[in-house]
C-alpha positions as YAML, in Angstrom:
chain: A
units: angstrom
residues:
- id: 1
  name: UNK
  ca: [81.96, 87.09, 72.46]
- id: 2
  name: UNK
  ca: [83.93, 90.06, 73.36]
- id: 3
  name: UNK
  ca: [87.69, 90.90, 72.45]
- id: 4
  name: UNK
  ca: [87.68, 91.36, 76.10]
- id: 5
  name: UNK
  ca: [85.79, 87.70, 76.80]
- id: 6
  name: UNK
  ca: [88.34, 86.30, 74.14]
- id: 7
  name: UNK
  ca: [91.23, 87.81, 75.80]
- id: 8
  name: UNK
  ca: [90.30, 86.36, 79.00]
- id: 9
  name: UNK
  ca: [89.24, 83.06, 77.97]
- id: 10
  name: UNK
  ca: [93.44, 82.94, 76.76]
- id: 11
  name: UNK
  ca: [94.99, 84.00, 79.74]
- id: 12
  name: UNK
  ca: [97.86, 81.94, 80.78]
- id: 13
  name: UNK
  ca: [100.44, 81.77, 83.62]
- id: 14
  name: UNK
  ca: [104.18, 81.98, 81.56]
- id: 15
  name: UNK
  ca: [106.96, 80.26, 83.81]
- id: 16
  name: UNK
  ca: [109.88, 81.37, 81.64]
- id: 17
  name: UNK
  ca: [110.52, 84.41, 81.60]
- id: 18
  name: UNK
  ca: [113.32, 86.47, 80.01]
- id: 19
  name: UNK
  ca: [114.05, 90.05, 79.16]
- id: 20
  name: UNK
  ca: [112.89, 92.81, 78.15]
- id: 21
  name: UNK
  ca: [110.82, 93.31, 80.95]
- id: 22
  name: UNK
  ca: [107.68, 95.98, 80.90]
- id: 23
  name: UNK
  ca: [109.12, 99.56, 80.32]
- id: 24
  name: UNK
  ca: [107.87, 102.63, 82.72]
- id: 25
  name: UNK
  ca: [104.89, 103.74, 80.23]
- id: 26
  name: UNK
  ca: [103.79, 99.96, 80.16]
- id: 27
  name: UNK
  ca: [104.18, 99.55, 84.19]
- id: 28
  name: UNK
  ca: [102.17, 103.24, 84.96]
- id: 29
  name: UNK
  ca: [99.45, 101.97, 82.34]
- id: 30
  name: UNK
  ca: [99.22, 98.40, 84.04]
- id: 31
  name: UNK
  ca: [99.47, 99.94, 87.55]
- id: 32
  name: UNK
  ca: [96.19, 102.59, 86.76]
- id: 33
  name: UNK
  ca: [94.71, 99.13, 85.87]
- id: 34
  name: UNK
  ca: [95.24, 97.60, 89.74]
- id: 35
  name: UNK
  ca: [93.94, 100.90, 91.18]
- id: 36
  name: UNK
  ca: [90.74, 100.48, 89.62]
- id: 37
  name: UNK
  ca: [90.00, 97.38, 91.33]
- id: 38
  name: UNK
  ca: [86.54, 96.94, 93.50]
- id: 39
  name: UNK
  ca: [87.67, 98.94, 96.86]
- id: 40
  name: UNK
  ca: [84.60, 99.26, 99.64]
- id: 41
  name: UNK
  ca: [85.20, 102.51, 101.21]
- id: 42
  name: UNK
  ca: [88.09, 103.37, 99.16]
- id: 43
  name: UNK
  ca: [90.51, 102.09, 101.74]
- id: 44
  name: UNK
  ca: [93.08, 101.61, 98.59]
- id: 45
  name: UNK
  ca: [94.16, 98.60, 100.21]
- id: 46
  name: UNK
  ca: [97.09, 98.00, 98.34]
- id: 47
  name: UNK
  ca: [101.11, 98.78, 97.34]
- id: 48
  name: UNK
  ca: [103.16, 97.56, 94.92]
- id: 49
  name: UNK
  ca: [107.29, 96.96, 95.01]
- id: 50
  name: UNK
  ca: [109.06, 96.70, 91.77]
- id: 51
  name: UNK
  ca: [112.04, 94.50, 91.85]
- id: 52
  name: UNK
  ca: [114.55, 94.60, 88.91]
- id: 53
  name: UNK
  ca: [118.34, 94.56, 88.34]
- id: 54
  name: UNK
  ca: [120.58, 94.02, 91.38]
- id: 55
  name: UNK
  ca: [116.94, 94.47, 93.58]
- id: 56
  name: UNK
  ca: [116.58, 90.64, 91.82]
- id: 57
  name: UNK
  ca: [119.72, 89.43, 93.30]
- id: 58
  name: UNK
  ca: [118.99, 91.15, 96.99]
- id: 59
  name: UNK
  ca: [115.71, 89.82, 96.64]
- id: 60
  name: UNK
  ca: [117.22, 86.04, 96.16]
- id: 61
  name: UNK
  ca: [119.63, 86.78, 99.39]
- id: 62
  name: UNK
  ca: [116.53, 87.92, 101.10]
- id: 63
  name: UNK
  ca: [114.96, 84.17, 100.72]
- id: 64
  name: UNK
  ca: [118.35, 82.27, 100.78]
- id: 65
  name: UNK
  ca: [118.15, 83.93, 104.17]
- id: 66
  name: UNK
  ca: [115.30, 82.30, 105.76]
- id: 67
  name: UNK
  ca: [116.73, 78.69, 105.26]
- id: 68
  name: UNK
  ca: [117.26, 77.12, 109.01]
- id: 69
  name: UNK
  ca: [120.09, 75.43, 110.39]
- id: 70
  name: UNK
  ca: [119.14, 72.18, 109.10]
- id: 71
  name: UNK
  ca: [118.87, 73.58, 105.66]
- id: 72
  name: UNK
  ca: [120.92, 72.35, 102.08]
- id: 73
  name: UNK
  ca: [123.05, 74.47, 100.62]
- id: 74
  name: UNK
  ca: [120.98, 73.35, 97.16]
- id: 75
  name: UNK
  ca: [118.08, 74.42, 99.03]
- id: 76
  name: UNK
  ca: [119.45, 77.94, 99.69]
- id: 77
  name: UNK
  ca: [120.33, 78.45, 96.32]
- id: 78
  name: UNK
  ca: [117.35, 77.54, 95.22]
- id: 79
  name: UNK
  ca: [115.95, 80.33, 97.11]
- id: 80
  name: UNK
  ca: [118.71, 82.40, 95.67]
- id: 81
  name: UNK
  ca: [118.38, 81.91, 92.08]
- id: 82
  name: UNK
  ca: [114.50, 82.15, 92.47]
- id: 83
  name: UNK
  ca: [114.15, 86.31, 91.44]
- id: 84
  name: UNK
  ca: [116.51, 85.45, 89.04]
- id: 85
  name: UNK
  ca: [113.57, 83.77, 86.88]
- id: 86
  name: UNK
  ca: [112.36, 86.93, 85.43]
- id: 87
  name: UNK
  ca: [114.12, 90.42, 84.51]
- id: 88
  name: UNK
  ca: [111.40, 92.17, 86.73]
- id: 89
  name: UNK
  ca: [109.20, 91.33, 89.91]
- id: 90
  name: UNK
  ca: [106.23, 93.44, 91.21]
- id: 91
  name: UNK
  ca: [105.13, 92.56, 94.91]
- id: 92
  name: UNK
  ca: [101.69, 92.96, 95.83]
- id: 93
  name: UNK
  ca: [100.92, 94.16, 99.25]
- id: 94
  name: UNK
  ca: [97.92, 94.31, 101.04]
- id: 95
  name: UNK
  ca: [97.95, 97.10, 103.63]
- id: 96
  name: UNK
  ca: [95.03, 96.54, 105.64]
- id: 97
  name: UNK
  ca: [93.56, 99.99, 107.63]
- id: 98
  name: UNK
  ca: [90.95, 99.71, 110.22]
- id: 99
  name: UNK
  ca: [87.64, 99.73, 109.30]
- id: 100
  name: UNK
  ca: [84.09, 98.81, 110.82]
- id: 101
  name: UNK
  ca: [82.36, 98.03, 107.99]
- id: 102
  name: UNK
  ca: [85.79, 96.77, 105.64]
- id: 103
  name: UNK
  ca: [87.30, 93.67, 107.49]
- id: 104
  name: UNK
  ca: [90.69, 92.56, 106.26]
- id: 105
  name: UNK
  ca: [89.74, 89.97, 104.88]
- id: 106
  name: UNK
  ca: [88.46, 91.66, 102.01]
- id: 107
  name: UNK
  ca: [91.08, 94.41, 101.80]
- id: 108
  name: UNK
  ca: [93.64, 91.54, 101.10]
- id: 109
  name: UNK
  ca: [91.29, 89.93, 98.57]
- id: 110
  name: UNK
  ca: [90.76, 93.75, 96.67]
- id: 111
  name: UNK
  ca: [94.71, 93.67, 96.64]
- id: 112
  name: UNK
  ca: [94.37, 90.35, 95.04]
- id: 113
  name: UNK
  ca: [92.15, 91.74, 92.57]
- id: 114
  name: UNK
  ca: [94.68, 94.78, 91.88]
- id: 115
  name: UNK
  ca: [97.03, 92.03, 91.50]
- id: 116
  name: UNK
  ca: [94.96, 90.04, 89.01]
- id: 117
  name: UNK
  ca: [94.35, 93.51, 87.07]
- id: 118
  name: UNK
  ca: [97.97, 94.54, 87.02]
- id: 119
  name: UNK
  ca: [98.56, 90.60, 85.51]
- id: 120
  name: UNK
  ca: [96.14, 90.81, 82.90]
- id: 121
  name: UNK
  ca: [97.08, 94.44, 81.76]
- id: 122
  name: UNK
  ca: [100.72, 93.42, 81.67]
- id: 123
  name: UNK
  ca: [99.39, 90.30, 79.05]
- id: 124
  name: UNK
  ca: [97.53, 92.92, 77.13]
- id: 125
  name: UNK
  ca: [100.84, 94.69, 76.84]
- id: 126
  name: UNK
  ca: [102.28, 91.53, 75.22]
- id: 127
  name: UNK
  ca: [104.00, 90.21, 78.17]
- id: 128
  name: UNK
  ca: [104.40, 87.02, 80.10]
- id: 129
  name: UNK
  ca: [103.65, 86.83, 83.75]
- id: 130
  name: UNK
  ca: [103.63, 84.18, 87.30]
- id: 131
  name: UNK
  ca: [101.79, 85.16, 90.01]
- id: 132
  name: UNK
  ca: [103.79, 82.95, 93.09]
- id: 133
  name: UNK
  ca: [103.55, 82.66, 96.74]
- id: 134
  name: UNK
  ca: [104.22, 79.83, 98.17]
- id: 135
  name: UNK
  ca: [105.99, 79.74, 101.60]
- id: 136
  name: UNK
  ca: [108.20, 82.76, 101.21]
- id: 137
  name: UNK
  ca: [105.36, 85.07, 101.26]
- id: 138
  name: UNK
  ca: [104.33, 84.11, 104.92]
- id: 139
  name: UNK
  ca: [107.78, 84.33, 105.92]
- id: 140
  name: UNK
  ca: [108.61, 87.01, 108.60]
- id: 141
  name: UNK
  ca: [111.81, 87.91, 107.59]
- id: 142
  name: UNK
  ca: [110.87, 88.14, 104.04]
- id: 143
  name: UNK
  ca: [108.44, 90.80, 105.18]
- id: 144
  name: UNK
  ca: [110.36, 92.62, 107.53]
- id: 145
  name: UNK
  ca: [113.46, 92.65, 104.70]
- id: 146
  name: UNK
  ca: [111.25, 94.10, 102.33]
- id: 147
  name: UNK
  ca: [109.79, 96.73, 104.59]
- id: 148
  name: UNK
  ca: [106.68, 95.97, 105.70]
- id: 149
  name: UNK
  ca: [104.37, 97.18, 108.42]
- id: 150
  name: UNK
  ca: [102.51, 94.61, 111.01]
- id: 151
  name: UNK
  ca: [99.11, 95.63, 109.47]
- id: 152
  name: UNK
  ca: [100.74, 94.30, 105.67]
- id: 153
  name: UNK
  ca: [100.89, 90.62, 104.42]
- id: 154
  name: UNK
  ca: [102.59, 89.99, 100.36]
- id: 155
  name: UNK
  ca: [99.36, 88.90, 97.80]
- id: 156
  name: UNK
  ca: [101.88, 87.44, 95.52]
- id: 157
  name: UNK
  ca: [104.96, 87.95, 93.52]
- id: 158
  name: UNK
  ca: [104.77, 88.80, 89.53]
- id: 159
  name: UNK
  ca: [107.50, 87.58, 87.68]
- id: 160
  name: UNK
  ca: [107.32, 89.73, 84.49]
- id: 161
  name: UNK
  ca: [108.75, 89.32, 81.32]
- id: 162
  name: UNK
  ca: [108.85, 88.43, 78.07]
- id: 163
  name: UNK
  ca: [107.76, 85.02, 77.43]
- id: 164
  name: UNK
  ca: [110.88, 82.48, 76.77]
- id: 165
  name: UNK
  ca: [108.43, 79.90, 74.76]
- id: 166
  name: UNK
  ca: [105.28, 79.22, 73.94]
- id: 167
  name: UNK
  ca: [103.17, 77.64, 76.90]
- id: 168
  name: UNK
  ca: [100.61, 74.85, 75.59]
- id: 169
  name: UNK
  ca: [96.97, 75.44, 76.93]
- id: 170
  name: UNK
  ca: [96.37, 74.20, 80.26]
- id: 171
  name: UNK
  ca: [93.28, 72.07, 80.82]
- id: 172
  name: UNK
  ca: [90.50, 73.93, 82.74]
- id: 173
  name: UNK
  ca: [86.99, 72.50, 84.30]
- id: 174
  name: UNK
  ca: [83.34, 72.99, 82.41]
- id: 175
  name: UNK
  ca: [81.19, 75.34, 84.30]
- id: 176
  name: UNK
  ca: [79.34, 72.30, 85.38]
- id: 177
  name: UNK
  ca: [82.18, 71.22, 87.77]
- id: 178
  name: UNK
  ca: [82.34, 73.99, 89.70]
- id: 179
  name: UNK
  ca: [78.86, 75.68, 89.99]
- id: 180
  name: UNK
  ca: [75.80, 74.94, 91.25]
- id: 181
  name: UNK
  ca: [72.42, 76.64, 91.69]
- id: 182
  name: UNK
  ca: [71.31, 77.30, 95.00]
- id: 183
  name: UNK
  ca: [68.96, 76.89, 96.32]
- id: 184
  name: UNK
  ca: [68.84, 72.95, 94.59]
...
């Protein structure tokens, strides 16, 4: 196999996170990465937000916000304490553009692939990463308080950092379980 193969084949999601986050050289390096993602027509379908600093705490007020009436006060802080997870968070946008040959379906699903690049260059780097979603991504006011137009919907948040501990392998499927030749 490949150092690239190899690499891959050890890719893991890191749910504790702690500082130092990626510096600016690392981030341009890993963001060149998402840009050369598959993109039909060259619609660069995609933006990033970096989040770090007080932008984490704003960020938690942001989803502590969207909690209705009926609503905890645990659950709000959950919410609050959420960006808090990681020293840095890079939002993946899909900005979808008109098209008649590029629906937006698969503008959002090349931003997904810029997001998956931007993950596994950040690894590369030496540094842990969790791709989220999850309700708060959906939410309205999320994407209004973060700035987005009507033709944008959030891929995912990356929580960036340096990994806290050392995640044991998670389980995944033989090939066998999940393809099939067609036709049978």
């Amino acid at each position: 196999m490949t150092a690239v193969i190899d690499f891959l084949l050890q890719r893991k999601s890191e749910p504790r996170l702690q500082a130092p986050g990626p510096d600016a050289d690392t981030l341009d390096k890993a963001f060149q990465c998402a840009a050369n993602t598959p993109d039909h027509a060259l619609l660069r379908p995609w933006r990033y937000l970096v989040v770090e600093g007080a932008g984490l705490e704003a960020l938690g007020e942001l989803f502590a916000s969207t909690c209705g009436e009926g609503s905890s006060e645990k659950e709000r802080e959950k919410l609050r304490l959420a960006p808090l997870r990681a020293p840095m968070i890079i939002i993946g946008i899909a900005s979808h553009t008109p098209h008649p040959k590029v629906p937006e379906s698969e503008q959002a699903f090349s931003a997904a692939v810029g997001m998956g690049h931007l993950s596994l260059a950040l690894q590369a780097a030496g540094f842990g990463v969790m791709w989220r979603t999850g309700g708060i991504a959906y939410h309205p006011d999320v994407m209004a308080g973060l700035g987005l137009a009507e033709n944008e919907q959030i891929v995912g948040f990356l929580y960036t950092g340096t990994a806290a501990s050392e995640k044991p392998p998670v389980p995944r499927p033989s090939v066998s379980e999940f393809v099939d030749r067609w036709p049978r």
